[in-house]
C-alpha positions in Angstrom: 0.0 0.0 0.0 1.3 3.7 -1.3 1.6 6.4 1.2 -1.3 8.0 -0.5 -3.5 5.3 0.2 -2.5 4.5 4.1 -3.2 8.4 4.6 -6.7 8.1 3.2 -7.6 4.8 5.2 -6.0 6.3 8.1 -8.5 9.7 7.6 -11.4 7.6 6.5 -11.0 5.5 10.3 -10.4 8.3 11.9 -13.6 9.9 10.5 -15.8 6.3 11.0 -14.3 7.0 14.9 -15.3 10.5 15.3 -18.9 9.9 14.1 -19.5 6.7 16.3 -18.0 9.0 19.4 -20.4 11.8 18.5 -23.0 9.8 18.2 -22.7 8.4 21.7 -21.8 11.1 23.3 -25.0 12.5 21.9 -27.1 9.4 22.5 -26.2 9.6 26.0 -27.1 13.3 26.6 -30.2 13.3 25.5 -32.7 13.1 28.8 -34.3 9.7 29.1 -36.0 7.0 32.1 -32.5 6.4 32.6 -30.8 9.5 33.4 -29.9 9.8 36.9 -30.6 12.6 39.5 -27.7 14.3 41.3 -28.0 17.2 43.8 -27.2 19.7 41.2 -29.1 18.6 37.9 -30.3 15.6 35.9 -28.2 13.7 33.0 -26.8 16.3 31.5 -29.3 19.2 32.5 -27.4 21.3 35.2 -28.6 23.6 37.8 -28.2 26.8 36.6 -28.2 26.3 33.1 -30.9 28.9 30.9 -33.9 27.0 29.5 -32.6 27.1 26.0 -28.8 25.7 27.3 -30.9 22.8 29.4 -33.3 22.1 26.3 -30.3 21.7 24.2 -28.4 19.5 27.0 -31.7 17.5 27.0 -31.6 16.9 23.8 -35.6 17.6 23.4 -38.0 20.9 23.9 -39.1 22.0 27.1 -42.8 23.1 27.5 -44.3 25.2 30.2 -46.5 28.2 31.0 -44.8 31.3 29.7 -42.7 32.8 31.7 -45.1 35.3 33.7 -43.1 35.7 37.5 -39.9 35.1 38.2 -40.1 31.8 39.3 -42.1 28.9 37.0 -41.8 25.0 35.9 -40.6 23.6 32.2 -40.5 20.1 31.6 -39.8 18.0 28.6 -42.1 18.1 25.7 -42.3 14.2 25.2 -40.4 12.2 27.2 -39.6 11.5 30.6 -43.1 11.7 31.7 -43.8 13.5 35.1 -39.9 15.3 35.2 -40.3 19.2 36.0 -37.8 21.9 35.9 -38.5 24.8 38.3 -36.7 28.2 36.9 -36.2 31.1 38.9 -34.8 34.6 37.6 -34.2 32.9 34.6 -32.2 29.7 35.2 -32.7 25.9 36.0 -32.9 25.8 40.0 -34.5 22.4 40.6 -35.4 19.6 39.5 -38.7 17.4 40.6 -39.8 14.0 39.6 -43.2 13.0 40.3 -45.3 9.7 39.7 -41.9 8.2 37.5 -40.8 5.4 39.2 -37.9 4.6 36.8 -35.7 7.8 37.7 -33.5 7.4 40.2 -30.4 9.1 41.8 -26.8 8.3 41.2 -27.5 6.2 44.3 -30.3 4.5 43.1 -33.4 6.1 45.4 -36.6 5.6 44.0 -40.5 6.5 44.2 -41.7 3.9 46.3 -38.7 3.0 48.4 -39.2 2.8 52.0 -37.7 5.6 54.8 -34.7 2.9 55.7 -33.8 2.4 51.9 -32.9 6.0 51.6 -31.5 6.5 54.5 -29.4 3.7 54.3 -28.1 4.6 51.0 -26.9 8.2 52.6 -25.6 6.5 56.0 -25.5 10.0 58.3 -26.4 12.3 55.8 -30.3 12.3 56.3 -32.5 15.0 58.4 -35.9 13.9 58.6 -38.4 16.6 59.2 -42.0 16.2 59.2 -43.9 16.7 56.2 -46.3 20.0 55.7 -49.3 18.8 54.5 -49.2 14.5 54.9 -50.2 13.3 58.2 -47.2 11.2 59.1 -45.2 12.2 56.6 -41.8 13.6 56.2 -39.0 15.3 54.4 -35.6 13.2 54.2 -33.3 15.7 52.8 -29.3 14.5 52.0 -27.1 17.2 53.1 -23.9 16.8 51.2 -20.8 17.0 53.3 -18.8 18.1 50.8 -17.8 21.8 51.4 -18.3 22.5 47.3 -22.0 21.1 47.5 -23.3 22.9 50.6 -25.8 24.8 48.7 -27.2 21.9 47.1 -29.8 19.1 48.6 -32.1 16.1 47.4 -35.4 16.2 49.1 -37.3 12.9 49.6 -40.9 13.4 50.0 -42.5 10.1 52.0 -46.0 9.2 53.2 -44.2 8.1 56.6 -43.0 4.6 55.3 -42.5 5.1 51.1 -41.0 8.0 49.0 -44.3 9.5 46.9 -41.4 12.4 45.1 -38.3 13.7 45.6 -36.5 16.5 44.1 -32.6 18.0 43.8 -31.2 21.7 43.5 -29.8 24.9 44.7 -30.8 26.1 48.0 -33.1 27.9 49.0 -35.6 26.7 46.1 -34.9 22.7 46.6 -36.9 23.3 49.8 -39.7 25.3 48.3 -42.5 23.2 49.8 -44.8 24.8 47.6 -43.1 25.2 44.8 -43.6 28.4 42.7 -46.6 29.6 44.8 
């Protein structure tokens, strides 16, 4: 083989490469079931991030009411069901996932686990409050103990024995009870 024609299989691999890596890495960003819930964002959806930057980063639209206040919820136009993005002043601050009991966090927590499952999967890192509005319920929220997350929390809403929602963000909007209102 000429050096003419190593140098064009060599380009022509390198190109077949670089389109399976895009590919991936793109297949992987876009938000699905399977993306996991940290205490700063969701696959790659970030706290902070504008809606257009997170839409992009999801890889799909995100729908809501127009923006009328300065705080209000987005979430994905198609898919994953029941995943809400609350925005305040104009950025991602939380993220809430209701009713999908296939999105977990990087640790695995669930809808539907039980009060020990979570707080056996953050040994020491769980303050259980009572819940504002379920009679018996409570909030498990995972303080970080890492000095670079301190301003970020996963809250795990329960019925007093199973997790019904939980949510992740930036403090103090992660523990918006209420949400927007």
């Amino acid at each position: 083989m000429n050096n003419k024609a190593k140098l064009l299989t060599l380009g022509i691999v390198t190109l077949a490469v670089s389109y399976v890596t895009v590919g991936t890495v793109i297949a992987q960003a876009k938000l699905t079931n399977k993306s996991k819930l940290s205490i700063n964002g969701i696959g790659s959806v970030q706290v902070g991030m504008t809606v257009s930057q997170a839409a992009k980063a999801a890889g799909t639209r995100l729908v809501g009411d127009a923006p009328n206040n300065s705080c209000y919820y987005v979430k994905p136009q198609n898919k994953p069901k029941n995943l809400l993005f609350m925005v305040t002043e104009g950025r991602i601050s939380r993220v809430d996932v209701r009713q999908n009991t296939q999105i977990t966090t990087l640790k695995g927590a669930k809808i539907g686990d039980t009060e020990a499952r979570i707080k056996s999967l953050y040994p020491g890192q769980i303050q259980v409050t009572p819940h504002e509005y379920v009679k018996g319920g409570h909030y498990l929220t995972f303080i970080p103990k890492d000095r670079v997350d301190q301003n970020y929390r996963v809250v795990f809403e329960t019925d007093g024995k199973r997790v019904t929602e939980f949510r992740a963000g930036k403090l103090p909007e992660v523990e918006y009870v209420e949400g927007c209102s």
